[in-house]
Each structure stands twice: as C-alpha cells, then as structure tokens.
C-alpha positions in Angstrom: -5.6 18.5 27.4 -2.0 19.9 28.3 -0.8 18.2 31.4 2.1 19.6 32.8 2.4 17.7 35.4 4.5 15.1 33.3 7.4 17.3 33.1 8.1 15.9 36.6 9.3 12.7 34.1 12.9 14.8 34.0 13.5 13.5 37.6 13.2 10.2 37.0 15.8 10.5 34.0 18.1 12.8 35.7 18.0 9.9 39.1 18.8 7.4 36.6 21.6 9.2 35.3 22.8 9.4 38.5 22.6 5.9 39.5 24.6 5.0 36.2 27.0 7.7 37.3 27.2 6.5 40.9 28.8 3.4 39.3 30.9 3.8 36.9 32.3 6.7 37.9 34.1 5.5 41.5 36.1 2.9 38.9 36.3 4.7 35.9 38.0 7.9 38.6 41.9 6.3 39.0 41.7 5.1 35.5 41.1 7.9 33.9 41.4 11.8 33.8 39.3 14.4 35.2 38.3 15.6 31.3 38.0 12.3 29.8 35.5 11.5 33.2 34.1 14.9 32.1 33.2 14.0 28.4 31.9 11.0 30.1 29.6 12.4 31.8 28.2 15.0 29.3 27.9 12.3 26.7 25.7 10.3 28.4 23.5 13.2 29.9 23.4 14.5 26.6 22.0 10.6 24.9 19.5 10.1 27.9 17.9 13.4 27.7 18.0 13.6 23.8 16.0 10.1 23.9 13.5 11.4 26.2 12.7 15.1 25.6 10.4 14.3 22.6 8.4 11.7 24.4 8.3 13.9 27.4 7.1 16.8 25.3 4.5 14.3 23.5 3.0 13.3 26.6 2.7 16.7 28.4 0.5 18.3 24.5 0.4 15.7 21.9 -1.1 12.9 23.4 -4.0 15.5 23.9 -4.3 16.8 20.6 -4.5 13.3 19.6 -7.3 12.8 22.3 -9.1 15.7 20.1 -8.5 14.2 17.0 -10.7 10.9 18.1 -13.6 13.1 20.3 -13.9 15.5 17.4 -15.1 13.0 15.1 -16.9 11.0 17.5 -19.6 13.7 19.2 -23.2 14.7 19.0 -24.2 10.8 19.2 -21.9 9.5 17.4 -19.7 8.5 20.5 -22.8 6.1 21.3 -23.1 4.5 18.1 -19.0 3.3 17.9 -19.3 2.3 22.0 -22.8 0.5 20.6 -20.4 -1.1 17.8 -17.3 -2.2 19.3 -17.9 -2.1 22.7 -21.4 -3.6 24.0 -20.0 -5.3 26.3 -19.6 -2.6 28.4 -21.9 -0.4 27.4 -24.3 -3.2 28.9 -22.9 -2.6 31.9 -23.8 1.3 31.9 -27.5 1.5 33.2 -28.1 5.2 30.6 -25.9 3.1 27.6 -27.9 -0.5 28.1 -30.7 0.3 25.8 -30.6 1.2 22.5 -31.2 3.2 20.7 -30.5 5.8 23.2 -32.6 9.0 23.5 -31.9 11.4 21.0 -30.6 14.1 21.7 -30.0 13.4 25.5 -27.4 15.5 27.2 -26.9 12.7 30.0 -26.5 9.4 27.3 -23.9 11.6 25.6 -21.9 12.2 29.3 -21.8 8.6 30.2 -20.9 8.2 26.7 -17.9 10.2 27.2 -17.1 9.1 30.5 -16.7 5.7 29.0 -15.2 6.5 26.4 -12.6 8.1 28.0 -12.0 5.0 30.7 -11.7 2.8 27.7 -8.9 5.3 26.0 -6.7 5.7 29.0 -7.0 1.7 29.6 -5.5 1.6 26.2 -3.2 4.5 25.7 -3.3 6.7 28.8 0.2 8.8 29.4 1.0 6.6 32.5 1.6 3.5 30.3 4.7 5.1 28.2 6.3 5.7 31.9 7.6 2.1 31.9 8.8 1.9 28.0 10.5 5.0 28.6 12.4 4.0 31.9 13.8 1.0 30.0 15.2 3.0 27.1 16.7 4.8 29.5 18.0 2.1 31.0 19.3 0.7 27.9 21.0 3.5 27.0 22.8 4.1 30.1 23.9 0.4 29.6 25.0 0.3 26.3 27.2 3.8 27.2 28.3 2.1 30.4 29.7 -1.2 28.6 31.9 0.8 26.2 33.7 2.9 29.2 34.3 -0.5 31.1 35.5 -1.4 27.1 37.6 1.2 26.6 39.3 1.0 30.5 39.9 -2.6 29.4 38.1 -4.0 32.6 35.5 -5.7 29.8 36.8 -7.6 26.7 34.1 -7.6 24.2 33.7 -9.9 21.6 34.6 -7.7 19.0 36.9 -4.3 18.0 35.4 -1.2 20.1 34.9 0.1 17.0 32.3 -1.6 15.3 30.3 -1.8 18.9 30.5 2.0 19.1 29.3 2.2 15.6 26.5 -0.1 15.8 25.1 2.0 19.0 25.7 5.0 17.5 23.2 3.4 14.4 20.7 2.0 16.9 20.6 5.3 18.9 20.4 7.3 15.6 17.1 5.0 14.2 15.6 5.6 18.2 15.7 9.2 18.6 14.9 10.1 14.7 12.5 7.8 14.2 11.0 8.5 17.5 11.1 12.5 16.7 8.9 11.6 13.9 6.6 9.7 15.6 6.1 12.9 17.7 5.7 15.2 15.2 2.9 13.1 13.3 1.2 12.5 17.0 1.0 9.3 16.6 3.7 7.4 18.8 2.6 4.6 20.4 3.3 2.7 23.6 5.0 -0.1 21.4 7.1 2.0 19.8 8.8 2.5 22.6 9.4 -0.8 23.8 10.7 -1.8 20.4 12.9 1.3 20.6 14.4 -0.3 23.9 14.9 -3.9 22.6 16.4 -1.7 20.0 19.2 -0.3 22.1 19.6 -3.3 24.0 20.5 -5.3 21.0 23.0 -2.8 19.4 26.2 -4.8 20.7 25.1 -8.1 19.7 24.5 -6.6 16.4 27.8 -5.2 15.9 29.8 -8.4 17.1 27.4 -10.4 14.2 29.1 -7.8 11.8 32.2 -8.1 13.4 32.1 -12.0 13.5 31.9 -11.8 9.3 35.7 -11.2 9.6 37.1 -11.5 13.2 40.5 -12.3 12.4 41.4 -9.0 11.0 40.9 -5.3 12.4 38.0 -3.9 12.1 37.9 -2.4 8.2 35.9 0.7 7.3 33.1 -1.5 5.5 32.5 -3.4 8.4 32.5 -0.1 10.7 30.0 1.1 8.1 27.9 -2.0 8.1 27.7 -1.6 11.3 26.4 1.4 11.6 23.7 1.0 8.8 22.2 -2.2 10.0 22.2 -0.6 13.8 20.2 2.4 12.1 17.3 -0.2 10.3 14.1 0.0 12.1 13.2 -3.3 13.3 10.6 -4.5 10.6 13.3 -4.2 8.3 15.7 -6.0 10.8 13.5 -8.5 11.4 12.8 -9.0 7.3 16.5 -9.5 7.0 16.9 -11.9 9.6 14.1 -14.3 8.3 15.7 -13.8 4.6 19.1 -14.9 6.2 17.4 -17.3 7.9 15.1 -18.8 5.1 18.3 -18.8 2.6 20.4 -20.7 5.3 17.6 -23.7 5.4 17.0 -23.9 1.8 14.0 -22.6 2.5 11.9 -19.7 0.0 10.4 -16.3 2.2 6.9 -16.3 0.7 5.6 -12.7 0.8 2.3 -12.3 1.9 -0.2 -9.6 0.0 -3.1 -8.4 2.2 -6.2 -9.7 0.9 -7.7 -6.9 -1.3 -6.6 -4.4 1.1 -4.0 -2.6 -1.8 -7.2 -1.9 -4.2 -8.6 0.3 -1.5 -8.8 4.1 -2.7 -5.6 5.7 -1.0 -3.9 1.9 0.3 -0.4 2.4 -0.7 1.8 -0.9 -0.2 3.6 0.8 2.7 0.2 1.6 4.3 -0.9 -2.1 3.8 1.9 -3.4 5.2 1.1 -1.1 8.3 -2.1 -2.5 8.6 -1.0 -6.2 8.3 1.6 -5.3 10.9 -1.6 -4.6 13.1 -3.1 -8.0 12.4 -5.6 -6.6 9.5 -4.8 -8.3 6.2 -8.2 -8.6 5.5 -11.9 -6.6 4.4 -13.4 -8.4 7.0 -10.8 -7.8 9.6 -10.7 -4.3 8.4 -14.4 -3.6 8.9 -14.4 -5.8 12.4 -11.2 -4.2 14.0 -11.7 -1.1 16.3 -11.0 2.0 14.0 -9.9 4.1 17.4 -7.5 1.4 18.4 -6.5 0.6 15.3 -6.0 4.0 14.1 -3.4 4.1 17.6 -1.6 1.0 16.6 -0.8 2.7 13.0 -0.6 5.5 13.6 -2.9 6.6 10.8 -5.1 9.6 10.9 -8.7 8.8 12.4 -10.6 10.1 9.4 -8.5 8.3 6.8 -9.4 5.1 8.8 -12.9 5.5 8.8 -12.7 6.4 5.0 -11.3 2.8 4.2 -14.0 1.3 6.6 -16.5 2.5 4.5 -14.4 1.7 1.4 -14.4 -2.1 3.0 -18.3 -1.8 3.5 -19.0 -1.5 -0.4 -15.9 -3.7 -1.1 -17.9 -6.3 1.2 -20.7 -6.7 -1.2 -19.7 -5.8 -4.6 -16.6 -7.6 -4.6 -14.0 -7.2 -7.6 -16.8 -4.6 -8.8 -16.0 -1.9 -6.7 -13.8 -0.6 -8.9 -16.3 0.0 -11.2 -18.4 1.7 -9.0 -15.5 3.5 -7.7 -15.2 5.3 -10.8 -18.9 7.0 -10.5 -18.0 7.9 -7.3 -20.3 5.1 -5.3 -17.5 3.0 -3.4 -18.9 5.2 -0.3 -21.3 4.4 2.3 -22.2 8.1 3.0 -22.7 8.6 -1.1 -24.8 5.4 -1.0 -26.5 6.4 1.9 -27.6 10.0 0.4 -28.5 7.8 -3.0 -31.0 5.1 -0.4 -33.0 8.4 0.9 -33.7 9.9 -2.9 -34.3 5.7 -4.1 -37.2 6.3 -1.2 -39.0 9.2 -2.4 -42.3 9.1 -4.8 -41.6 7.9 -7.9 -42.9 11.3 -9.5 -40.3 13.2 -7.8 -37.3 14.5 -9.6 -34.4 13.5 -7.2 -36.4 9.9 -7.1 -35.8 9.8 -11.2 -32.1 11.2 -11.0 -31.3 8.5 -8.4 -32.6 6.0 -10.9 -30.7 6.9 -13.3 -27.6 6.4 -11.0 -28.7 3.2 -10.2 -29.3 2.3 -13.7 -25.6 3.9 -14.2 -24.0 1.8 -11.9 -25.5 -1.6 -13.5 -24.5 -0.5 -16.7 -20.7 0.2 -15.3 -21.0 -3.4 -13.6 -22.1 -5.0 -16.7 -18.8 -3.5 -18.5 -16.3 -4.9 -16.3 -17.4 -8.2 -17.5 -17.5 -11.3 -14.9 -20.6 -12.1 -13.2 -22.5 -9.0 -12.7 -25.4 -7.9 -10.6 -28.4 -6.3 -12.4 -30.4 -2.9 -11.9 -32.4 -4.4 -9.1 -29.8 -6.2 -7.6 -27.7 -3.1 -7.3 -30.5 -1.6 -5.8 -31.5 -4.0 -3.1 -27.2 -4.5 -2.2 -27.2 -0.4 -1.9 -30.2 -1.1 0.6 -28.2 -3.5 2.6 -25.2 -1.3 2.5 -27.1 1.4 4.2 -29.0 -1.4 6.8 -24.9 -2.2 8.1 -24.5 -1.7 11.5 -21.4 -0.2 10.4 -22.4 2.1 7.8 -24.6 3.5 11.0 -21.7 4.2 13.0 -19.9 5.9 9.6 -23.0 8.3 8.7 -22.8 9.2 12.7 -19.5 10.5 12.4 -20.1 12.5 9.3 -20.6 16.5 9.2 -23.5 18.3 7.6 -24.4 21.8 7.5 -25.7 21.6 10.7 -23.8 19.4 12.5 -23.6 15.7 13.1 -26.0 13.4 11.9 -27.5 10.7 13.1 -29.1 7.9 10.9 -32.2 6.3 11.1 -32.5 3.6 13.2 -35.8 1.9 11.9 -35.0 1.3 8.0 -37.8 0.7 5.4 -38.6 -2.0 4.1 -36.0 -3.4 1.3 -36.9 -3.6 -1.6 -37.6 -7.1 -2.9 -36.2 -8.1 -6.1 -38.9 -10.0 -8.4 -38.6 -13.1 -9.0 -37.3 -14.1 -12.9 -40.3 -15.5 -15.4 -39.7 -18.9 -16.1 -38.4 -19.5 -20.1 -41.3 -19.7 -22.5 -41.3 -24.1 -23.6 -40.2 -24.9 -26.7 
C-alpha cells in the first residue's frame, strides 16, 4: 500500500522553512554577515528536513507494510471474528456483519468485513493524522533554532549561558531524530510519538536553564554543558521518572513502583515489555485479554503475532492462576495447544489419540499437584481446558491461526462440557 502521494509533505516543510526564514532573516541581515546568514540557513534546512525525512518515508511504505502485518493475520474469517470481539457495536450496524455467526465461507461477509475494518484502522492510525504532529515538530524546531540566533544577535537575553541552551537542543533534537529513525525502522511509530517528540523540542530551553539554574552565578562549566546535553537526550518516560523522583524526594514523599499484575510471568514479558504495556493502560490479565490486540499492538509498538501469543498466554493464565507455570512447562499454557487437546478429549474412548490425550490430561494434574497450593484434579483440569476452548477469545485466537490448508475457523456450537461428578459423601464413623 505505497502512497506516494505523501511526498507532497516536503512542501509543507520547505513553506515552513520559508516562513521561519522570512523572519529572521530581514533582522538577523544588518547584524550579521552574508556567511554567518548562510550557515544559518543551511543549519536549519538541514534540522527540519533531518526530523521529517523518516516520517515522510514511513508514511509513503511503512505504514503499509504495517497495514499487511494486521490483514495477514486477520483473513479467511478471521477478520469477522476480532470485528465480532471488539467491535459489535458496529458491526451491528453492518446489515451482512449483524448476524452471527456469519456464512462460512461467504465472499461478500468477508468484503464488508474488510471494508470495516479498514474504516476502523484509518479512524485510528490513518497517514493523514501524523500530518498535524509533524507540522508542530516542525514548528518547534524552527523555534528553538530561531531563539538562539535572536540569542546570539543579543536582541533576546535568555535566562541562562547560550551554551547550555544550545546543548540541551542539541540533546533533545538528538533523542527526536534517533529515536524516531528507530521507530521507523521497526514500523511501528505511532501518532503519539510524534507529539511527544514536539513537546520534546519545545521544552529543550527550559530544560537547559533548570541545569543552568544549579549554578547561575558562575559560567557555564563543562559538567553542566554536559548535563545538559544528556538530560535533553532522555526520552520522556525517563524524563518524566526523574521529575516525579525529584519531586517525591523534595516532599518527603517515597515513589512506590508499580509491578503489572502477573503480566512479567508471561512467556516472553520482559520488564521493559511490561512497562510498555502498562504505559498503554494494561497492567493487568484481565485488561490484557479485554484490550484491542490491533490497537494495542499500535500503541506499543509490538509485533501483532507476539500480542496475540500473550492473549492466549492471559487466557490459560485466567483460569489456572499461579499454576500456569506448571502447565507451562508441558507445553499447555496455549489456547491453540488446548484447543487441539479438547478435539482428541472428544473422540471415542477406544480411540488412540482419545487415550494419548488422557494421559496429557492426567499429566497436567499430576504437574498441578506438584507445585503444591490448592490444586485442581484430573477432572477439573479437564472441564477448565473445556471452558478455555468455549472463550470467546480463544475463538478469535484459533481464527487467526495457520494450518496446512489455510486459516481455520473454530466451531461455533461446542459440545456439551463435561460435568465433573459430584464427590461421595465420607463413609460415618
């Protein structure tokens, strides 16, 4: 989905640029000399299109590649089954969407499927949002340069040495267009990245003259140039961590830190990831399982497949608890492994794979039983494997899964579950 019709962004840049020019340079012209106006002038082409050459290139390809990455997963069926999940609402409103379960295997359910889908995407992340973000970066930047030549010409006294402002822009710009970079080359920028990469800019002076203010009797001293510099190159989260510290400390007060519930004993949950999640508002299983794994998988920046793989981690997590670890290690913290294990639990009891998946079962309740607590027993494993498979969830999951010949989707009409007998009574005394 390469639109090149966003290429058309460099005028907008190049008419700012212009504007900024138009400015400064009538007062900056008796002040200073032709070459120093010249530097000028190439330095701050140079910053404005350096900031927004990878954006521009992210929205003419990668936004579309990251388009892919969502519609390859979600197809044959399975687009129905996450609009079914996450957005009924709306599919309600789509007279081919209303009823479910749709027609299998229906060329026209999967269209309006996509059509919505699509509606819903751009609503969210379409290229035309980034157009404002990126127009006040540019802004900021043109600012920020603009203040230092009115510095420097000594028609603006700032509250600090040049010195440490130029070195605290020079930091902020540095953490933009790196960490920005980045962002494009993982496709997975985001439209608040770039408004916290504005607010980032825009707040590289006051930043510096907080440095400055540490010692504002004296010249500015190579730490505090250096300081300056480092703390303007911190992204925000760590900014913003610093400040509450500062904060907390100056109060007598303690910064409690805040572990997401359960979320770091997920299979591949680093602390880093977790603290991108709770960033997003999920510190939870349950607000893991209920949160949109398209938008959330935006908001992150994570890869779409890896956040459907710690959905159906959160599934299993949801009923066993503490105990999923156990399971973990036969291989069962999965709802598409469960699922698989639910269809050989319903074959004849003569049948081979029917006695195999009894023994995995049996397996499971024995690894339960080890890690001590209170622990479910054979046929209570079986019936919570059932209701694993029954999720609404685990529906949407098994949709999105290949097989040999294709997608998949599950059954929509499940057996009935199996019914755990009820305990004899203790034998009187």
């Amino acid at each position: 989905m390469k639109d090149p019709k966003y290429y058309g962004i460099w005028a907008c840049v190049l008419a700012l640029d212009a504007a900024g020019l138009g400015i400064v340079y009538p007062l900056a012209a008796s002040e200073f000399s032709r070459l120093y106006l010249s530097g000028y002038v190439t330095l701050l082409l140079l910053a404005t299109c350096l900031a927004a050459a990878p954006l521009i290139r992210f929205l003419v390809t990668g936004w579309g590649a990251r388009y892919e990455e969502f519609r390859n997963r979600l197809n044959n069926g399975a687009l129905a089954f996450y609009l079914r999940q996450f957005w009924q609402p709306r599919t309600d409103k789509e007279p081919l969407l209303k009823d479910w379960p749709p027609p299998a295997d229906s060329p026209e359910v999967d269209a309006a499927a996509d059509c919505l889908f699509e509606k819903i995407y751009k609503e969210h992340y379409g290229r035309g949002v980034f157009i404002t973000p990126l127009l006040l970066l540019e802004v900021a930047i043109i600012f920020m340069a603009t203040l230092y030549v009115f510095a420097e010409m000594g028609r603006l006294t700032l509250p600090v040495n040049n010195l440490i402002i130029t070195a605290s822009i020079a930091g902020a710009y540095l953490f933009v267009v790196s960490d920005m970079v980045t962002a494009v080359r993982r496709r997975s920028l985001n439209v608040a990245d770039v408004y916290w990469y504005a607010l980032r800019m825009t707040l590289a002076i006051p930043i510096g003259a907080a440095v400055g203010a540490v010692d504002a009797a004296s010249a500015a001293s190579a730490w505090q140039t250096v300081t300056a510099f480092a703390i303007g190159a911190f992204p925000m989260d760590v900014l913003l961590r610093l400040l509450r510290r500062v904060a907390a400390r100056s109060f007598g007060a303690s910064e409690q830190e805040q572990n997401s519930d359960k979320l770091i004993r997920l299979e591949g949950v680093t602390a880093d990831i977790a603290a991108g999640l709770s960033a997003e508002g999920v510190n939870s299983i349950e607000q893991l399982i209920g949160t949109d794994p398209v938008l959330l998988s935006i908001r992150t920046g994570f890869a779409f497949k890896f956040i459907l793989r710690l959905g159906s981690q959160a599934i299993v997590w949801r009923h066993f608890s503490a105990h999923c670890g156990s399971l973990a290690k036969l291989g069962l913290a999965d709802v598409a492994i469960i699922a698989g294990l639910n269809e050989r639990l319903a074959l004849p009891d003569g049948d081979p794979r029917r006695q195999q998946a009894d023994k995995v079962v049996a397996n499971a309740a024995s690894s339960l039983l080890a890690g001590g607590g209170v622990t479910p027993d054979v046929d209570t494993v079986r019936f919570l494997f059932h209701e694993i498979g029954c999720q609404p969830y685990t529906r949407f999951l098994l949709s999105t899964l290949k097989q040999k010949n294709g997608y998949r989707r599950p059954r929509l009409v499940n057996a009935k579950p199996p019914e755990k007998p009820p305990e004899e009574p203790p034998n009187a005394a």
